[in-house]
N, C-alpha and C positions, 0 to 999 in steps of 0.2 A: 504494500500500500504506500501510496504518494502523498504527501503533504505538503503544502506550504503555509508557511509560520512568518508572520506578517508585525513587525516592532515588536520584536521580543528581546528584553535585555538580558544577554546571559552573564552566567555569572562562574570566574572559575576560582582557583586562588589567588591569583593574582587582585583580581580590578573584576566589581559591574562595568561589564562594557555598554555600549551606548545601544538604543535599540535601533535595529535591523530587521533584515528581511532574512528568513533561511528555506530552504529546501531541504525535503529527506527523501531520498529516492527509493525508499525498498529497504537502504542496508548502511549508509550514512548519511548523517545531518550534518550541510554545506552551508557557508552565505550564501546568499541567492546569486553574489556578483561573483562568485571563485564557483558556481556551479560551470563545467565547461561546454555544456549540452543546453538545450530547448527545451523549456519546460513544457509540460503536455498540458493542452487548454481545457482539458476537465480535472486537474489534481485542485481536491479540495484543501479551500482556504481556511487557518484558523487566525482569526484576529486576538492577539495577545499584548495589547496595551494594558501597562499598570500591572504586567504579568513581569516576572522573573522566571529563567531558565537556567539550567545545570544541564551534565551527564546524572543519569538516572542514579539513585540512591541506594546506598549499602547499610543493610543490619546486622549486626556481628551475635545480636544476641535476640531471639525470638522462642516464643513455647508454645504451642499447640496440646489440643488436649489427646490427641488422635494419632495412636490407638489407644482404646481402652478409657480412656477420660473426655468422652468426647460432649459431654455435658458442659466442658467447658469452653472446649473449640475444636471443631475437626481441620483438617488440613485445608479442604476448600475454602472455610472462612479466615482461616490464615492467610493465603494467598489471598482470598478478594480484599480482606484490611490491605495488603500490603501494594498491591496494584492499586487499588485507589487511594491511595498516601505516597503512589511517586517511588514504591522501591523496587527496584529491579531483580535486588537479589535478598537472601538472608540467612544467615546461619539460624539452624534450630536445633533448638537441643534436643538432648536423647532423654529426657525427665518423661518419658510414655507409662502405658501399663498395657502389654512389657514396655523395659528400658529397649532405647533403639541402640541394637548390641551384634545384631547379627547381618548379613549379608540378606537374608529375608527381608527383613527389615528395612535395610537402606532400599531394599528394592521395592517396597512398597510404597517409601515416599517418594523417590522418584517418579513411579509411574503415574501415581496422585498430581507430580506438578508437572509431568511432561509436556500438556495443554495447557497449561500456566503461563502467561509473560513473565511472570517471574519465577525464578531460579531459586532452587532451596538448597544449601551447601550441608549437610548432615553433619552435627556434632557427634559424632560414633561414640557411645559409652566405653571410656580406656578401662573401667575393671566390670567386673559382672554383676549388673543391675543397680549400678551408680555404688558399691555399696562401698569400694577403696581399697579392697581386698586382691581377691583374681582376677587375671586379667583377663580383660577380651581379645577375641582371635584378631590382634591388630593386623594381623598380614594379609589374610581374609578379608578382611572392611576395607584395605589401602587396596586391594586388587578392584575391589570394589566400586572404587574412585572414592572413596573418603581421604582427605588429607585432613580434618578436624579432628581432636580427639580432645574427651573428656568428660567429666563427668557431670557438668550441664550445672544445674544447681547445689548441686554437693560437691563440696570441696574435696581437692585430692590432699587430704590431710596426712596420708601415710609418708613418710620421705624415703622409703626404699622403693615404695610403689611409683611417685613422682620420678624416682631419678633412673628405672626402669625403663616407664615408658619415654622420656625426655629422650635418652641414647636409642632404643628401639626405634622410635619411627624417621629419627635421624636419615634412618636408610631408606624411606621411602620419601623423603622431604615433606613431613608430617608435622606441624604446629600440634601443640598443645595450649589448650583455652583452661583457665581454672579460677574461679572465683575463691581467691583466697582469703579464708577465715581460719581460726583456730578455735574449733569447734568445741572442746572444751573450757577454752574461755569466753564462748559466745553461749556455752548450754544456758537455755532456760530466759534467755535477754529477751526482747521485744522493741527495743527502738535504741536509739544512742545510749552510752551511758554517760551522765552528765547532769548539771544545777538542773534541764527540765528534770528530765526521768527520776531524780532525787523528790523534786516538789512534786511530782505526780504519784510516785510511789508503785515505778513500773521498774522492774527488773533490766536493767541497760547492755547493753553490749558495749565493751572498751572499746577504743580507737587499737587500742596493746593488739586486741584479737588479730586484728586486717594487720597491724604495720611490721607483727611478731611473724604470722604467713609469709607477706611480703621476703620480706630479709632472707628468711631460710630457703623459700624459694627461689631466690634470686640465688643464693649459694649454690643450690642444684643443679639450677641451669648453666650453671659458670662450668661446674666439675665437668657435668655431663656434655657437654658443647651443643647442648637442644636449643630448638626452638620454643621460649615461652611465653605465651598472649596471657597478664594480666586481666581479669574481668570487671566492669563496673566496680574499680577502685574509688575509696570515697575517704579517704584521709590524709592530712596535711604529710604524716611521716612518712607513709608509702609512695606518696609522689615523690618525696626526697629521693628515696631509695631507688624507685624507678630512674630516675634524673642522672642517678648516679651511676648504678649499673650500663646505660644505657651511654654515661659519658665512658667509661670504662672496656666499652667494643661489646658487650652481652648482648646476644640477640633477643633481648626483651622486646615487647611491646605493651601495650596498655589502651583498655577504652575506661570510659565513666557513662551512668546513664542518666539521658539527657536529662532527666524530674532532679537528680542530683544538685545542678547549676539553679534549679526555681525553688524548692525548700530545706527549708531546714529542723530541727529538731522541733522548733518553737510553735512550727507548723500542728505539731498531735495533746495542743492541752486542751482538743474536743475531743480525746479519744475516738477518731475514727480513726475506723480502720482500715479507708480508702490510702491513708498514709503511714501504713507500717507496709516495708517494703524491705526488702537483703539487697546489698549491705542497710544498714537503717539509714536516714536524713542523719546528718552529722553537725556539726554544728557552722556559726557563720564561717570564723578562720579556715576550716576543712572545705567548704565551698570554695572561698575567695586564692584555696592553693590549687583547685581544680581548674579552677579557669585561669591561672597562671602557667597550670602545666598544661592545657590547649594551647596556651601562648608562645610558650616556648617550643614546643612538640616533643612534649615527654608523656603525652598521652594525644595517641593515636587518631583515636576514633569516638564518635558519640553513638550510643545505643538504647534503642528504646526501652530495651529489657522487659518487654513485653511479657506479660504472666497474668493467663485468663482465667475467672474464679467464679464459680457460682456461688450463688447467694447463700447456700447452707456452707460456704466454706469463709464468708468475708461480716454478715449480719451475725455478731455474734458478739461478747465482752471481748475487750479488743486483746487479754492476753489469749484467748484460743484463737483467735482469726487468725490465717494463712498470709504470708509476706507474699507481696506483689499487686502489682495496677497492670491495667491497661496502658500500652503505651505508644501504640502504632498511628490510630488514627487521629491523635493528640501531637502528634512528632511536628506538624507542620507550623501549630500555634506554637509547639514550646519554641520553634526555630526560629520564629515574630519575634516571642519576648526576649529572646537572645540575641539580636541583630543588632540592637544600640549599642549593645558591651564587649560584642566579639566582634563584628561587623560580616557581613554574607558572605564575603571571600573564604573567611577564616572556617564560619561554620559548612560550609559545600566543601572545604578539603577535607574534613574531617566525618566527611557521610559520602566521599568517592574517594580521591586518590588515598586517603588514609585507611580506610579499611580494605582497601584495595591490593596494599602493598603489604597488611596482614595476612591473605588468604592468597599472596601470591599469585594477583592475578592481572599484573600489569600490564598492560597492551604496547603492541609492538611500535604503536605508532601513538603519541598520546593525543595528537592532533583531531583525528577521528573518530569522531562520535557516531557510538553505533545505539544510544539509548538518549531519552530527554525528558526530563522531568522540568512539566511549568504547574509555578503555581503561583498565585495573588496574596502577598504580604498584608491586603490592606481589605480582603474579603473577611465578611463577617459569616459565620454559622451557627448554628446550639446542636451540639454534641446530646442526641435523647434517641428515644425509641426509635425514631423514623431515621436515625441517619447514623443510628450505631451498627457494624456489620458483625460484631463480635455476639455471641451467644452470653456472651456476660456483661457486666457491667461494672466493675470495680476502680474506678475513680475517680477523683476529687472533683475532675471537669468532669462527669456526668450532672448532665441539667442546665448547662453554665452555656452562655455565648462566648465562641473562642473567634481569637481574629489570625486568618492566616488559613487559605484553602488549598491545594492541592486541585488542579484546575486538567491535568493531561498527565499522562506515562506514554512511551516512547519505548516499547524493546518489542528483539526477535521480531519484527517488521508487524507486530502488532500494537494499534495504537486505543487505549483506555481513558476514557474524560469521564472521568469519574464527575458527579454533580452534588458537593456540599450539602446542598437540602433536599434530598429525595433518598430511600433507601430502598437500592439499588435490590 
C-alpha cells in the first residue's frame, strides 16, 4: 500500500524537523522531493498538520495474559493496544500459565502475531517456570529465534544461575533482561520504603533491595563477558552503578518505565492500588537521577511495562492487590507530559534507536525508514470503556482526559489509524 503524508514534522534524535511532504511506497518512507519516481494519481493522501512523526516504536517490556491468564489479556489484545499506540514491535514476557519456556511455546506466539503489524520478540523463560532454579533448554529456544532471555517479572536472584546463563547464551549472541530486586529484602514490601510508607504504615521496599541487585549483577556480567539488559530501574544508586559499569567497557544496558518519570511515592497516601507497581514509585531525588540518566545515556530505553489485571486481582486492600498498570495505551500522553523536560528528540531515541541497539537490531542503512508512527501532541481523548482495548483496566488514567493521540502506524506495508475516541 501507497501513501502520501502531507506536513508532517518528523522527528529523530537529532532536531523536529520542519514539516514536509513524504511518500511510502510499499516498503520505505521518502520526502516527496528525494522520491526519484512519479507518484501514482490514486495513492491516498493523509493530511498531518499539528501531527508529529518518528520510525515506529519499541517496547522492551510488555505482559499478556495468554496463555492460561487470558482474563487479563490475550495476545490479540496485546497487539491491537500496541498497533494502535504506534509500536511496531515488543518484547513480552514469558510470566504465562504455563511460563513461555518451550519451543511450543515460542511457536505459538508467533503464529498469534504473524498477521500482526507488529512484531513480538519472546522473552524465553532462562530457568523452569520463572522459578530461578533449572534451566530452560536455552539452545532449543535460540534455535528457535529467541535471543531474549529471562525470567520476565521475577528476578534472577540466584548468582550461579545469573552467571550461567550470562556465559551460555554468549554463544548464540543472547541478551539477558532481568529486573533486579533482592527479593528477600523486598519480601513482604508494597510500595517505597520511606517518610511516606512510614506515615502510612505500609510495609516498604528499600532502595538497598534494587541498588544491592544492581552491583552484584553488574559483577557477573563483568566475570562472565555476557550481555546484560537492566529492567525498569528506579533508583538514584543503581543508575550510578549502571553509569559506571557502562563507563568501564561492561556490556550493560538499562531501561526505566515511563509512569517512573510522572510519580512518585507521595502519589499512594489514597491507597490505590492503580499505583502500587514493581519496582515501587520511588521517591523525588530517585526520579530526578532517572531523567539525568536518559540524559546522559546511561539508561537506554523507556518502557511501558505494561501489566494487565483484573478487577478481583487490583479492587482489593491495597496490601493484597497485584503490582502493575496498564501502560501501553497511556504511553503517548505520558510522552506529552514529558516533552517540556526531555524534549521529543531525546524521548523518540529512547523508544527506536535505543531499544533498538538493545535487541540488536540495527538497520543496515539508518536512513530508511521502513515503519512510521504519527501522532498529535496536542489531541485531546478520555481513556474509559469505549476507547480502552485492554480487557482490564488498572490505572490511574482510567476515567481521566489525556492529551496526546497516536493518530497512524506504518509497518510491514500495513498501514493502522487507529481513532482516539471510538473503540475499535
Amino acid at each position: 500500500m501507497t501513501l502520501l503524508i502531507k506536513n508532517l514534522r518528523m522527528v529523530d534524535a537529532q532536531c523536529v524537523h520542519n514539516p514536509q511532504d513524504y511518500f511510502f511506497d510499499g516498503n520505505y518512507l521518502f520526502p516527496l522531493q528525494q522520491y526519484p519516481d512519479s507518484i501514482p494519481t490514486d495513492t491516498p493522501i493523509y493530511h498531518a498538520e499539528g501531527c508529529l512523526g518518528s520510525e515506529a516504536w519499541t517496547d522492551l517490556r510488555a505482559l499478556a495474559g495468554d496463555p492460561g491468564l487470558e482474563q487479563k489479556d490475550t495476545l490479540e489484545d496485546l497487539l491491537l493496544q500496541l498497533a494502535h499506540s504506534g509500536f511496531k514491535q515488543a518484547v513480552l514476557l514469558p510470566n504465562t500459565k504455563p511460563v513461555l519456556q518451550t519451543k511450543n511455546d515460542i511457536a505459538y506466539v508467533q503464529q498469534k502475531a504473524a498477521l500482526s503489524p507488529v512484531t513480538l520478540h519472546v522473552m524465553a523463560a532462562a530457568t523452569k517456570d520463572c522459578l530461578g532454579e533449572d534451566f530452560t533448554e536455552l539452545h532449543d529456544l535460540a534455535a528457535q529465534g529467541v535471543r531474549v532471555f529471562g525470567d520476565g517479572t521475577q528476578t534472577l536472584h540466584h548468582p550461579d544461575r545469573l552467571l550461567r546463563i550470562l556465559q551460555y547464551i554468549t554463544k548464540f549472541k543472547g541478551v539477558c533482561f532481568d529486573q533486579s530486586i533482592d527479593p528477600l529484602l523486598a519480601l513482604y514490601g508494597h510500595m517505597h520504603e520511606g517518610f511516606v510508607s512510614t506515615q502510612l504504615g505500609i510495609k516498604g521496599i528499600p532502595a538497598l533491595a534494587e541498588e544491592l541487585a544492581v552491583q552484584r549483577n553488574i559483577k557477573l556480567c563483568g566475570y562472565a563477558a555476557g550481555r546484560l539488559h537492566f529492567q525498569t530501574v528506579s533508583t538514584a544508586a543503581a543508575v550510578q552503578h549502571i553509569r559506571q559499569a557502562k563507563a568501564e567497557g561492561l556490556n550493560v544496558t538499562a531501561d526505566c518505565s515511563i509512569y517512573q518519570l510522572l510519580f512518585t511515592d507521595e502519589d499512594l497516601r489514597d491507597f490505590d492500588s492503580n499505583y502500587k507497581v514493581m519496582p515501587p514509585f520511588r521517591a523525588k531525588a530517585d526520579q530526578e537521577a532517572l531523567l539525568e540518566g536518559l540524559r546522559d545515556g546511561t539508561i537506554d530505553a523507556l518502557v511501558t511495562n505494561h501489566s494487565p489485571h483484573e478487577a478481583d486481582a487490583k479492587v482489593l486492600e491495597f496490601d493484597y492487590a497485584a503490582f502493575g498498570m496498564l501502560g501501553i495505551q497511556t504511553f503517548a500522553p505520558a510522552l506529552t507530559k514529558l516533552a517540556d523536560e526531555l524534549g521529543w528528540p531525546l524521548l523518540i531515541e529512547k523508544i527506536t534507536h535505543g531499544p533498538a541497539q538493545v535487541l540488536g537490531l540495527e538497520k543496515s542503512d539508518p536512513q530508511k525508514l521502513d515503519s512510521l508512527t504519527i501522532w498529535d501532541p496536542e489531541a485531546t481523548w478520555t481513556f474509559d470503556a469505549s476507547t480502552n482495548l485492554s480487557k482490564s483496566k488498572n490505572s490511574p488514567y482510567y476515567g481521566q482526559t489525556l492529551k496526546g493521540a497516536v493518530r497512524l502506524l506504518l509497518h510491514k506495508g500495513t498501514i493502522v489509524t487507529p481513532d482516539a475516541v471510538s473503540k475499535k
